[in-house]
C-alpha positions in Angstrom: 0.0 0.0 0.0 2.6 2.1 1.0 4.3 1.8 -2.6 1.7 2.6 -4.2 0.9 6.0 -3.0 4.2 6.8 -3.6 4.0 5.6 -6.4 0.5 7.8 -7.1 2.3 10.3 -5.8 5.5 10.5 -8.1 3.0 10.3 -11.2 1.1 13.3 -10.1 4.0 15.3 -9.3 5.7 14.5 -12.7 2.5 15.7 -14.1 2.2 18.9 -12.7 5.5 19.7 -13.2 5.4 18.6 -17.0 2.2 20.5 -17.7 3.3 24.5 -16.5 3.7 26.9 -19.1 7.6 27.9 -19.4 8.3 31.5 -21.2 11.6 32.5 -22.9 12.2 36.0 -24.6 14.1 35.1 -27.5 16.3 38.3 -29.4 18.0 38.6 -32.5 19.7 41.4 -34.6 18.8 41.5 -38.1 20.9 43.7 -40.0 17.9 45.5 -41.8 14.9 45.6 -39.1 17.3 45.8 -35.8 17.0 43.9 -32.6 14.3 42.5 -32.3 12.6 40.5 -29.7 9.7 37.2 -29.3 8.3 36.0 -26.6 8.1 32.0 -26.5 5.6 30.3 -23.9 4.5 26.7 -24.3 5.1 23.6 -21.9 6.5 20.0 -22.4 7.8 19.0 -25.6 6.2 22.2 -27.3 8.7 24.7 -25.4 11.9 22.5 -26.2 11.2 22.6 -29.7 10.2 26.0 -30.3 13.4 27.3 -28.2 15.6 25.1 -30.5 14.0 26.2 -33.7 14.3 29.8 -32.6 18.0 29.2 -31.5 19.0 27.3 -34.8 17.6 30.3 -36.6 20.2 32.7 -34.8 18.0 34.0 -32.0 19.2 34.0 -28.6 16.9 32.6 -25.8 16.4 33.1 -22.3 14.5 32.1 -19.4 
């Protein structure tokens, strides 16, 4: 019984954790337009990927 709710309880936590929405501002200067700036907010999987398309574009992101 005892593993179990532990168990339950590691499950839950990963889920919460795993479903927040994360935010990055993400910058770039483009030699024609200037710096400019995005905000990136998503969670999960969706986050990781839009920070690494941003950054393999030439942006810099940070938390």
């Amino acid at each position: 019984m005892k593993k179990t709710i532990i168990l339950a309880s590691a499950i839950a936590l990963i889920g919460i954790t795993s479903s927040c929405e994360k935010c990055a501002t993400c910058t770039i200067n483009d030699p024609d337009q200037g710096k400019m700036t995005t905000e990136v907010c998503s969670n999960g999987n969706a986050y990781q990927s839009a920070i690494k398309v941003h950054e393999d574009n030439g942006w810099e992101c940070v938390n």
